[in-house]
C-alpha positions in Angstrom: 94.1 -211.8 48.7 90.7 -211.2 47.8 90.1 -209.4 50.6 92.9 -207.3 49.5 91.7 -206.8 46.2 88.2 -205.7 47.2 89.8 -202.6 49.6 91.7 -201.9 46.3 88.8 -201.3 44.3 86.5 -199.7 47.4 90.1 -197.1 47.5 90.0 -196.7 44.1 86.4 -195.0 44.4 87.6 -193.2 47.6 90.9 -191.9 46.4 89.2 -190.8 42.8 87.0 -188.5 45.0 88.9 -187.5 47.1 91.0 -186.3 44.0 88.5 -185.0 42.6 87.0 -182.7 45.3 90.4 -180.9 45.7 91.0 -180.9 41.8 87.6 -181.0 40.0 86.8 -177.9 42.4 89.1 -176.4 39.9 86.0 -176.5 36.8 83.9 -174.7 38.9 85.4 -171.7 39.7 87.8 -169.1 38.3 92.0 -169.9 38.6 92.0 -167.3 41.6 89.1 -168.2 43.8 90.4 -172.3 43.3 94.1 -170.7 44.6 92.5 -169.3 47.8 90.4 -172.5 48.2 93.4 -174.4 48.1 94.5 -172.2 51.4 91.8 -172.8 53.0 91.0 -176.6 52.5 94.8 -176.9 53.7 94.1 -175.0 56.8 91.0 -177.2 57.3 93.5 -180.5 57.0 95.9 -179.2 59.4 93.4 -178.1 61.9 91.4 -181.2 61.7 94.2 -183.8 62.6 94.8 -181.1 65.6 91.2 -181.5 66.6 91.3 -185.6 65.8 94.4 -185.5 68.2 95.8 -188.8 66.2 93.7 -190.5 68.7 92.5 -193.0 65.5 95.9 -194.3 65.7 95.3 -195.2 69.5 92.4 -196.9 68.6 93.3 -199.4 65.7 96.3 -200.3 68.5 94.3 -200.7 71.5 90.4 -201.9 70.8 91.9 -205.4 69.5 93.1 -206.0 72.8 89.8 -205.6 74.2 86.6 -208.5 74.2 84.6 -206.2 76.2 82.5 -203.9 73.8 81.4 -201.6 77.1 85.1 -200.6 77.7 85.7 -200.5 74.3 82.9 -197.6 74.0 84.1 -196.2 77.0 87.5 -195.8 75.5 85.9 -193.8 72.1 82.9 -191.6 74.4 86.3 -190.5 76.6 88.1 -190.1 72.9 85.3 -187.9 71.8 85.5 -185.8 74.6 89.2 -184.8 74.0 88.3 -184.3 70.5 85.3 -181.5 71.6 87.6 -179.6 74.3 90.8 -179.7 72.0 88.7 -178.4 68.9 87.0 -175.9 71.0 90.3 -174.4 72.5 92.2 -174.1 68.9 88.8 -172.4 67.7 89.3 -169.7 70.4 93.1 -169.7 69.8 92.7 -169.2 66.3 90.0 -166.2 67.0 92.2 -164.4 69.7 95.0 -164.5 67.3 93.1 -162.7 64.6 93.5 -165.5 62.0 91.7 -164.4 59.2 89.9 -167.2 57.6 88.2 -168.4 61.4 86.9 -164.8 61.2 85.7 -164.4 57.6 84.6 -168.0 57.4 83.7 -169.4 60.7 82.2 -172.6 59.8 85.3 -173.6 59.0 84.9 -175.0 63.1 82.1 -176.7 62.3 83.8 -178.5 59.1 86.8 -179.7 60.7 85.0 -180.4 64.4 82.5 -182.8 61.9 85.4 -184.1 60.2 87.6 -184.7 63.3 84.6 -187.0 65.3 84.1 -188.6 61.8 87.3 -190.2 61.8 87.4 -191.3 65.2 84.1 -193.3 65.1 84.9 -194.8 61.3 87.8 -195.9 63.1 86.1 -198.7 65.1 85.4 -200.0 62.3 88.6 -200.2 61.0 89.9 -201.5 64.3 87.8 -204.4 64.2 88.7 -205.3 60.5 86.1 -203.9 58.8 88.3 -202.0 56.5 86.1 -201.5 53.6 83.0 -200.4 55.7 86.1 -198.1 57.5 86.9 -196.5 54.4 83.3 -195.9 53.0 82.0 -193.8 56.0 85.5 -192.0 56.3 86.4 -191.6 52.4 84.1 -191.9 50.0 80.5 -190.3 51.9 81.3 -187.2 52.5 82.8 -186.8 48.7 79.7 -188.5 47.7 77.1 -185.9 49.2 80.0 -182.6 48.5 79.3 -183.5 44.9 75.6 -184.5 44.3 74.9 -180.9 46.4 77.8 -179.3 44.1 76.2 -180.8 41.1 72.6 -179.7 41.6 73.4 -176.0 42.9 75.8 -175.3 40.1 73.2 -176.1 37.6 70.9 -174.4 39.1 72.6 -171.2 40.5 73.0 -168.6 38.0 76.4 -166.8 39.6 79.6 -167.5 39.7 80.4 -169.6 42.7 82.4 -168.0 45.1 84.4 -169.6 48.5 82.0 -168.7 50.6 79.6 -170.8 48.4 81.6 -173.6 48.2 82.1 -173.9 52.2 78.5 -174.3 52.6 78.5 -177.2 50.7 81.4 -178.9 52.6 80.0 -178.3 56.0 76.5 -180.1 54.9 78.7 -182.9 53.5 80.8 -183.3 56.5 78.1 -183.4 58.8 75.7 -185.4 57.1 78.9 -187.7 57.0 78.8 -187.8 60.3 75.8 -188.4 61.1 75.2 -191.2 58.6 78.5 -193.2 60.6 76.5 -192.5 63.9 73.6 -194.1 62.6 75.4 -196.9 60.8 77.3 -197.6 63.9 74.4 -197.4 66.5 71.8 -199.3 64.4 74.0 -201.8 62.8 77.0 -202.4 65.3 75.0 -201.4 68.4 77.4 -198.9 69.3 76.9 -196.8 72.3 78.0 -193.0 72.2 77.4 -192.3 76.3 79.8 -194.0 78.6 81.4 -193.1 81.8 83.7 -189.9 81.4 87.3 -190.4 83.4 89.8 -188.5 83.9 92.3 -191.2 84.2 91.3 -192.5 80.8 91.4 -189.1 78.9 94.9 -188.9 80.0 96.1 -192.0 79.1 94.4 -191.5 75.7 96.0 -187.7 75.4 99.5 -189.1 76.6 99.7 -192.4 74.3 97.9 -190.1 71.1 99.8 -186.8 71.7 103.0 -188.1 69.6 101.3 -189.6 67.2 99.2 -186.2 66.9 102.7 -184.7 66.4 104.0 -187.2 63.5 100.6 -186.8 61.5 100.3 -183.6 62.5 104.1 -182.6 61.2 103.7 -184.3 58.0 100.5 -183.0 57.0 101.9 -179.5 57.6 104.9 -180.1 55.5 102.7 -181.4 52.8 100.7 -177.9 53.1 102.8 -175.1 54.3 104.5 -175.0 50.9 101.2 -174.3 49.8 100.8 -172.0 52.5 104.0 -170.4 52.0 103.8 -169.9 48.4 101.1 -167.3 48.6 103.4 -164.6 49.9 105.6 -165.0 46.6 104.0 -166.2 43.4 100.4 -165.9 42.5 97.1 -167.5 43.9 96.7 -169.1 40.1 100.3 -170.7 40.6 100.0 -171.6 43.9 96.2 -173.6 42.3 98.3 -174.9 39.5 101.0 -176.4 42.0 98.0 -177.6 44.3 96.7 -179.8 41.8 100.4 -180.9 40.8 101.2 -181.7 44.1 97.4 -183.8 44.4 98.4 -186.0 41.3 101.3 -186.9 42.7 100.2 -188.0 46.3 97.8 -190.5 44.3 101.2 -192.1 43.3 100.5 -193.7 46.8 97.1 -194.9 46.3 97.8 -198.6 46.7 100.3 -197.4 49.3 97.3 -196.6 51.3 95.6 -199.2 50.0 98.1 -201.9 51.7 98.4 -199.6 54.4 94.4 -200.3 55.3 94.8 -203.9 55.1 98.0 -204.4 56.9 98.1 -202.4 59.4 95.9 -204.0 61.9 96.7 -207.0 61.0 100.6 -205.7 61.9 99.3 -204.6 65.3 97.7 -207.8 66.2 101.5 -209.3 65.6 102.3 -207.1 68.0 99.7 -207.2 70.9 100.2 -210.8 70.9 103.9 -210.7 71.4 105.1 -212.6 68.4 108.6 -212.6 67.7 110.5 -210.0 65.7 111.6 -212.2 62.8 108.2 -213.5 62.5 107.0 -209.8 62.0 109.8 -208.8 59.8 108.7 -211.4 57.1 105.6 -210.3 57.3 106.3 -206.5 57.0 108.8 -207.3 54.4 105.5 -208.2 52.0 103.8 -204.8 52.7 107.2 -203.1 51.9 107.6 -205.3 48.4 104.1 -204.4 47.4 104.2 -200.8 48.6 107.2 -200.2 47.1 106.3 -202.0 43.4 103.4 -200.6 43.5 104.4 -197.1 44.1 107.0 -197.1 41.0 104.7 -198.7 38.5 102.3 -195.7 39.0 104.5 -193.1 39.1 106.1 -194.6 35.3 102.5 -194.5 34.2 101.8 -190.7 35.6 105.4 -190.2 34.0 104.4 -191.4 30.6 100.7 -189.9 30.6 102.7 -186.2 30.7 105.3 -187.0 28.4 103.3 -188.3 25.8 99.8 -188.1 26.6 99.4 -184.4 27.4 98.4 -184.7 30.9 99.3 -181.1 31.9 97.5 -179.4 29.4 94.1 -181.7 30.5 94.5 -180.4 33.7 94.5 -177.3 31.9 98.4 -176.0 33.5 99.4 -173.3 32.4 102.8 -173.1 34.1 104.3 -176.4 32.9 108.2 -176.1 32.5 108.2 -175.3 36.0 105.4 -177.2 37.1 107.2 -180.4 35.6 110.6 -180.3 38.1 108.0 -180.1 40.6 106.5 -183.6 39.5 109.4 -185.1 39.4 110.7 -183.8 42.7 107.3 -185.4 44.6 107.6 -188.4 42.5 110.9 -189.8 43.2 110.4 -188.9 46.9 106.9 -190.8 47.0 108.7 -193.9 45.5 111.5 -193.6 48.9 108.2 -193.4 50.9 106.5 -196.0 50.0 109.5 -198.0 51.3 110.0 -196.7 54.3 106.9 -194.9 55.6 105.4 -198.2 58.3 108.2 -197.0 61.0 106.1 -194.8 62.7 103.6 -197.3 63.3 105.7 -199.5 64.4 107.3 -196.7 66.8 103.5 -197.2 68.1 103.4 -200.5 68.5 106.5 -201.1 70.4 105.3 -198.2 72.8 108.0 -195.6 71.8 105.6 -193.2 70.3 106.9 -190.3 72.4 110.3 -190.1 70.5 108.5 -188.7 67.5 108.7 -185.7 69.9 112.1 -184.7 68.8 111.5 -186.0 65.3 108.4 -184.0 64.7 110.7 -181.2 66.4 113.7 -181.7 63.9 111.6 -182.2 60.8 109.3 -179.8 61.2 112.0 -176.9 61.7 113.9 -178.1 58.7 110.4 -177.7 57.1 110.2 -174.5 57.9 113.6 -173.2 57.2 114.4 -175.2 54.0 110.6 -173.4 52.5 112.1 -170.0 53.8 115.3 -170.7 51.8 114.4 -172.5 48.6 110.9 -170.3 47.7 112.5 -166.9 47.4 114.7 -168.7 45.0 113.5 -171.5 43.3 109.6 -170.8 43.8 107.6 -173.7 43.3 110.7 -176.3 42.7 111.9 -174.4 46.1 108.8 -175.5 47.6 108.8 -179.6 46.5 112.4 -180.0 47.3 111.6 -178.4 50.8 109.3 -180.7 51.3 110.9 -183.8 49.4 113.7 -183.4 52.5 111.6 -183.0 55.3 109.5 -186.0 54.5 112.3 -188.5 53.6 114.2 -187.2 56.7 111.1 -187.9 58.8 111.0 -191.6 58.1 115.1 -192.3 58.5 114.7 -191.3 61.4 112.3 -193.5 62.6 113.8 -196.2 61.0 117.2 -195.5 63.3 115.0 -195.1 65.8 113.2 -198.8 65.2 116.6 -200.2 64.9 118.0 -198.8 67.9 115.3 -200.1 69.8 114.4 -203.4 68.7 117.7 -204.7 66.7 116.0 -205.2 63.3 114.6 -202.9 60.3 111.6 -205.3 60.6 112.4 -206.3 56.6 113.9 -209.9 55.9 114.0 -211.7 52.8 114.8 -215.1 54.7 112.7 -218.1 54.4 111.1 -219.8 57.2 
């Protein structure tokens, strides 16, 4: 438990920057230029999990079942490689295509290439329990450098800053991020970046990570393209103001993530070492109770600091009425989420990953449609209840999936 405690507080840090590099952006620059970095930093998250393949999620499964560190490298320098060829083929997509933003601001590759071999080699520290090591070269050290460079320039830069400006900063953060895990990880763990490259193993790796590339990938894309979408009907100031709306509420799940980090591996080594469902079940049923808790305790406090604390008018809103059916769309659905978001996992643990095929399919349609529907007539409340759908839909269906095949929900309230 104080272990647990510990990767709360090391979260805390890491979540609060994280917040406030897509928020506190926001005092920097004009209402417009924040709506358009919005876009972009959206685009970056989607094409970074493309790039990181979900291949992270491979990892944490599969190094614990290892005790030989030179086949454990060779599985991450074979990783890697994926990573480079699938980052350099979507930067030539992207360019063929004519997508704007690749051609005005081009090191957007190098941000979410740095970002993409970043995760994967935090990752093996997360894989071998070192959670809070895991979350300081993934989380918080980029966030760290983005703002003591923002800090400096700003004070010393007499013009407004513009996106272009702002870019520049985030590509020296994310590389020097990257860098600083490489050392950490050959210095401290002895880590070795070279291994042998196989064919064999790249596929395996691409075949077992490719659905799980399709679940994160699906719901970081429904949690965007609202954002995405909204441009083409209200404002770039709105579509900021609901950016930073939408933010505060995905902090709802801060410990979420927080019991997510500790849990997790732990819930895989149930699994690699065969143990029986019930067994599991009463373990998962703890991460669910605290997840779930949790979730709703923050979201009354969030609730409370708007009502009668003025929260909205600190983060200096300006569209508030409609802003405010918005917050309590993404609320309530973060509080169903938080009960029922581990089924994917466990979809990866039991080796059925590939079904999230046809959910990703399903969900990310519905996405697409229900945004085409509700924006033109609800705007922004359009937009949350678009995505409130798609995300809760998501889950239930991994969870009738999980049922279907292993006979349990994996939650039990029954005593041993």
């Amino acid at each position: 438990m104080l272990e647990l405690i510990e990767i709360a507080f090391i979260n805390v840090f890491a979540k609060l920057l994280k917040f406030a590099f897509e928020l506190g952006t926001s005092f920097f620059v004009n209402k417009t230029t924040y709506g358009e970095f919005a876009l972009i930093i959206s685009y970056i998250m989607i094409f970074t999990k493309i790039s990181s393949f979900g291949i992270q999620n491979i990892m944490v499964r599969d190094v614990p079942k290892y005790s030989n560190y030179k086949y454990i490298f060779y599985l991450f320098f074979n990783s890697s490689t994926i990573i480079f060829i699938i980052s350099i083929i979507l930067y030539f997509t992207l360019y063929l295509f004519s997508f704007s933003y690749i051609i005005y601001y081009p090191i957007i590759y190098i941000i979410f290439l740095s970002n993409s071999f970043n995760i994967l080699y935090s990752t093996y520290l997360r894989s071998i329990k070192e959670v809070k090591l895991w979350i300081y070269f993934q989380d918080i050290n980029i966030y760290i450098i983005y703002f003591t460079l923002l800090a400096i320039l700003y004070l010393f830069n007499s013009k407004e800053l513009n996106i272009s400006f702002i870019l520049n900063i985030y590509t020296i953060a994310t590389v020097g991020a990257l860098i600083s895990t490489i050392i950490y990880l050959k210095f401290k763990r002895e880590f070795r970046l070279l291994s042998k490259l196989s064919i064999k193993k790249i596929r395996y790796i691409a075949t077992h990570s490719m659905p799980v590339l399709f679940t994160g990938l699906t719901y970081l894309i429904i949690s965007r393209i609202d954002i995405i979408m909204l441009e083409k009907y209200v404002s770039l100031e709105l579509v900021g103001e609901y950016n930073i709306i939408a933010r505060v509420t995905l902090q709802i799940l801060f410990f979420n993530q927080v019991i997510v980090s500790y849990y997790y591996p732990r819930l895989a080594n149930m699994f690699a070492q065969k143990r029986d469902f019930s067994q599991i079940a009463l373990y998962n049923t703890k991460f669910v109770l605290l997840s779930f808790i949790s979730v709703t305790l923050i979201s009354l406090a969030l609730y409370i600091a708007i009502r009668d604390f003025n929260l909205f008018e600190l983060l200096n809103i300006k569209n508030r009425e409609a802003l405010y059916s918005v917050f309590i769309t993404l609320t309530t659905t973060q509080i169903i989420y938080s009960a029922i978001c581990f089924y994917g996992n466990i979809l990866i643990y039991i080796h059925k990953q590939k079904m999230e095929y046809l959910n990703n399919f399903i969900v990310l349609i519905l996405a697409i449609l229900l945004n085409i529907i509700l924006i033109p007539l609800y705007g922004v409340w359009g937009a949350s209840i678009a995505t409130s759908i798609s995300l809760i839909l998501g889950n239930i269906l991994q969870m009738v999936q999980v049922k279907y095949f292993t006979g349990t929900i994996f939650i039990s309230f029954k005593r041993r």
